[in-house]
MIVOMAR-660126 format. One record per residue (C-alpha): residue number from 0; x, z, y. Coordinates in steps of 0.05 Angstrom, whole numbers. Example, Ala and Ser with C-alpha at 12.3 -4.5 7.8 and 13.67 -1.06 7.14 Angstrom:
<pts>
[0; [246; 156; -90]]
[1; [273; 143; -21]]
</pts>
This chain:
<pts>
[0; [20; 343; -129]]
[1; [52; 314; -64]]
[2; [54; 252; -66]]
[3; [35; 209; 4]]
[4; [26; 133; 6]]
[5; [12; 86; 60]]
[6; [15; 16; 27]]
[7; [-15; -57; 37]]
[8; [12; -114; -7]]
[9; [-9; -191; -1]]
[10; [6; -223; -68]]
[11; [-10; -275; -111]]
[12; [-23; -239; -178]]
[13; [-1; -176; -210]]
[14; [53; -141; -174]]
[15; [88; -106; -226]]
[16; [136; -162; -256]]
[17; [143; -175; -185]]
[18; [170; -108; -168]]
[19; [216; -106; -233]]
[20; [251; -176; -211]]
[21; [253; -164; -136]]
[22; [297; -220; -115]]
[23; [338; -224; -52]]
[24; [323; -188; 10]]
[25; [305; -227; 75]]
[26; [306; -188; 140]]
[27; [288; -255; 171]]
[28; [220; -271; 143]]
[29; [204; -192; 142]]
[30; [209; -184; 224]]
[31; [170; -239; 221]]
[32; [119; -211; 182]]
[33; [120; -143; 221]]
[34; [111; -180; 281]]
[35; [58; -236; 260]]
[36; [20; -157; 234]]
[37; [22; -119; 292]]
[38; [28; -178; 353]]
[39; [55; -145; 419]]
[40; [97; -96; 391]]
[41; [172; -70; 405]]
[42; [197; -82; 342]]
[43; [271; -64; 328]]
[44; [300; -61; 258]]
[45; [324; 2; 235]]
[46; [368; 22; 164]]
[47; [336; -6; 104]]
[48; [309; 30; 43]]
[49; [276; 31; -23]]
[50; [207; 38; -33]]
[51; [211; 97; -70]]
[52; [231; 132; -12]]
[53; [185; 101; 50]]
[54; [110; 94; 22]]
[55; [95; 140; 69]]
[56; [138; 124; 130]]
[57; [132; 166; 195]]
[58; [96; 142; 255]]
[59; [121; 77; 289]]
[60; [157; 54; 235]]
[61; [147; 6; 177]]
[62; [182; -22; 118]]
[63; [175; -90; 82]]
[64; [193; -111; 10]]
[65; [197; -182; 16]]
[66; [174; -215; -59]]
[67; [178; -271; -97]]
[68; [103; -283; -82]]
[69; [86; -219; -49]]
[70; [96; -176; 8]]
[71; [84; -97; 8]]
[72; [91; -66; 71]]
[73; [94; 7; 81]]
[74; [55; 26; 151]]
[75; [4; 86; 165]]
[76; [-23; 41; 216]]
[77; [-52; -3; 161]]
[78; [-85; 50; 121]]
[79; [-161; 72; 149]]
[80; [-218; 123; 118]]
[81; [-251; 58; 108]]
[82; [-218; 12; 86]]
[83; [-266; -38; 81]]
[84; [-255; -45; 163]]
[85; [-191; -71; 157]]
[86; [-185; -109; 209]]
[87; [-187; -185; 212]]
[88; [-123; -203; 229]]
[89; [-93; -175; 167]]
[90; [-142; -205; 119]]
[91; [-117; -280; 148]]
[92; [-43; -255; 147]]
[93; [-74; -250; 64]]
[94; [-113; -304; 63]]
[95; [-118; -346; -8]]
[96; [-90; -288; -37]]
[97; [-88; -210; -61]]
[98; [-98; -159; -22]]
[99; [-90; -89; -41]]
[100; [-89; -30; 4]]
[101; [-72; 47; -21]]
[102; [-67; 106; 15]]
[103; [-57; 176; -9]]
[104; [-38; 247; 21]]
[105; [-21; 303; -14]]
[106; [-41; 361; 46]]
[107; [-121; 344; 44]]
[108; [-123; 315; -26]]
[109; [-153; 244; 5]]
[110; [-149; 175; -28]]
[111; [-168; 115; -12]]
[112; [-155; 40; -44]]
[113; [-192; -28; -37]]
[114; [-182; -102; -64]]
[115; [-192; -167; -33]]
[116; [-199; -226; -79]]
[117; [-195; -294; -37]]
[118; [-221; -254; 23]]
[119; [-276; -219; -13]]
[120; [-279; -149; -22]]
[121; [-290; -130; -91]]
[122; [-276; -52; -95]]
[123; [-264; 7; -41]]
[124; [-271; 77; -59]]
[125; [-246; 139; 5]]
[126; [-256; 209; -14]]
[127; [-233; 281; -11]]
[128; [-254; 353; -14]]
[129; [-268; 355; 55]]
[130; [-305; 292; 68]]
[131; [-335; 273; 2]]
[132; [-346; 205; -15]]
[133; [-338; 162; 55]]
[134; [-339; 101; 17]]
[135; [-347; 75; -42]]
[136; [-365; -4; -55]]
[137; [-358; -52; -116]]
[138; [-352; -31; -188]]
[139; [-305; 17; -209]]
[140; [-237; -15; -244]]
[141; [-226; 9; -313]]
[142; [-173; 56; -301]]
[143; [-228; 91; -256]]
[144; [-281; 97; -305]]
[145; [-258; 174; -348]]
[146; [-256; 206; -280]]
[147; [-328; 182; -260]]
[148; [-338; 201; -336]]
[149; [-326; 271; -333]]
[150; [-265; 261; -370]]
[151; [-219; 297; -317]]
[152; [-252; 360; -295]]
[153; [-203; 395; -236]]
[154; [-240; 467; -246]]
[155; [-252; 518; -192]]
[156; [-204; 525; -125]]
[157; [-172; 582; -98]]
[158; [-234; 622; -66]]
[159; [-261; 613; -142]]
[160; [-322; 558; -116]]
[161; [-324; 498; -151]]
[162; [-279; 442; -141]]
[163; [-320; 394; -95]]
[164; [-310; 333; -134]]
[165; [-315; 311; -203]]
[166; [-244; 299; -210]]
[167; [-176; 310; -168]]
[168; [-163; 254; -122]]
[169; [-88; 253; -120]]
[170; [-94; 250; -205]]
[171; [-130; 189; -198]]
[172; [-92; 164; -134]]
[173; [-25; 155; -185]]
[174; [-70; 120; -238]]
[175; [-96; 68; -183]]
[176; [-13; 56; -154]]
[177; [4; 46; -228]]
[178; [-56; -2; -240]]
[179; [-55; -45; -177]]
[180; [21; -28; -150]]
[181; [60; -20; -228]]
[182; [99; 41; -202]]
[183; [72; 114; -199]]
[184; [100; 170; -150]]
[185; [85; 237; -194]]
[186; [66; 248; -262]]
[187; [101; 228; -333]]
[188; [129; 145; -325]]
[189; [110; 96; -375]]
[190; [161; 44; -404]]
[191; [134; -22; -371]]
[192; [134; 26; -298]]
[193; [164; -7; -234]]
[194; [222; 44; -213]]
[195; [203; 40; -140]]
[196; [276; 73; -124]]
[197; [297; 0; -142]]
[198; [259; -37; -99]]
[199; [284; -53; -26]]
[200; [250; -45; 36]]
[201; [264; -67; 100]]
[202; [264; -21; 163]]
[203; [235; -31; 228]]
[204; [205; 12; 281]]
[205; [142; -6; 310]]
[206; [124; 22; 380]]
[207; [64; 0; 423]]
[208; [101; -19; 494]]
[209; [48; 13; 539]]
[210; [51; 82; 505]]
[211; [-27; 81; 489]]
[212; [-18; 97; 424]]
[213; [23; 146; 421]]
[214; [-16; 191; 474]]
[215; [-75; 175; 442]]
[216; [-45; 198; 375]]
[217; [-25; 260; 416]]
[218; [-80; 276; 451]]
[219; [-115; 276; 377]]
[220; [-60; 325; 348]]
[221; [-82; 371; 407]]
[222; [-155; 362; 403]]
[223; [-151; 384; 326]]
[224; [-95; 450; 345]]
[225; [-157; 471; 386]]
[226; [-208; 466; 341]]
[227; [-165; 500; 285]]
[228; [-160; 558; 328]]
[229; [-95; 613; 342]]
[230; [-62; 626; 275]]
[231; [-86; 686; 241]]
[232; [-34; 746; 213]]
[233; [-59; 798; 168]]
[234; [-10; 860; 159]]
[235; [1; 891; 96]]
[236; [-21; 960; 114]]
[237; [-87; 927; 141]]
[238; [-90; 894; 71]]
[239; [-76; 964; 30]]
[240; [-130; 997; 67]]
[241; [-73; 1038; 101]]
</pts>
């Protein structure tokens, strides 16, 4: 599995017959939208997209499908290990309405997804191998309830130690983007599936003017080289006993 998502959608209702009649595209209302989310930002537009390609865009850059309805965005920025915290700006950009959040990445197996419902938060479940459960509020959806169940053991790992949690994150990541997003990313599609290759994004990147940011996300990269340590090489003789 390597699938990586990074997506937060305002909508009135379910978003899958949304996705399958997409509508036309307006760059317009989309810069607008990018700009009313992230207030004192460069924002320039870049080549559009489809969503299939760009729910995990890289840093300083997002893309928008504007909906009949709805608007998904596609921005690391919005995605946090809680997302419960998400911050209060974005939850009156979404006010009266939906408001899903999903993020996913493949490298540490972490997942996280929430739900607003007029402003309330009804569900929000982070976890991975590493961290465990970070969070985990409201009562789990339906589509959750086998892997809480038992019903999708993920077995030992690679050292042979048991797999840290009762199921594989990523496996139910794709379940939760089918069940609140219509489309999946990996895994066998169903029939009534949004093909998110169909769906149009706009591009735009997204770059804090003072630099902050960015040397802040830096800094962080650097801070975690360090603690990882030099990389380690093992030669084969070494290996053979030789």
């Amino acid at each position: 599995m390597g699938a990586k998502t990074a997506l937060l959608a305002f909508t009135q209702g379910d978003l899958r017959p949304v996705l399958l009649g997409t509508g036309a595209a307006d760059r317009v209302k989309a810069e607008h939208l990018v700009r009313e989310i992230h207030p004192g930002y460069a924002v320039t537009p870049i080549e559009d997209g489809v969503l299939g390609d760009w729910c995990y865009p890289p840093d300083d850059v997002t893309y928008v499908a504007m909906l009949p309805g709805a608007e998904l965005l596609c921005d690391r920025r919005l995605i946090l290990d809680r997302p419960s915290e998400l911050p209060e700006e974005l939850l009156r950009a979404g006010a009266g309405r939906r408001i899903i959040v999903h993020g996913m990445h493949s490298v540490s197996d972490w997942l996280c997804f929430a739900v607003w419902e007029d402003g309330v938060l009804v569900r929000s479940l982070s976890l991975s191998p590493d961290g465990g459960i970070v969070e985990n509020i409201g009562e789990p959806y339906d589509f959750e309830r086998p892997y809480w169940a038992g019903g999708h053991p993920v077995g030992s790992t690679l050292t042979g130690s048991p797999y840290p949690l009762p199921f594989h994150p990523l496996e139910l990541g794709e379940d939760a983007l089918r069940a609140l997003f219509g489309f999946i990313l990996e895994g066998r599609r169903e029939p009534d599936d949004v093909d998110p290759f169909d769906v149009p994004v706009h591009g735009f990147r997204v770059e804090d003017p003072t630099g902050e940011e960015q040397a802040a996300r830096e800094a962080q990269f650097v801070a975690w080289m360090e603690a990882a340590g030099p990389p380690r090489t093992v030669r084969w003789g070494s290996v053979q006993g030789q």
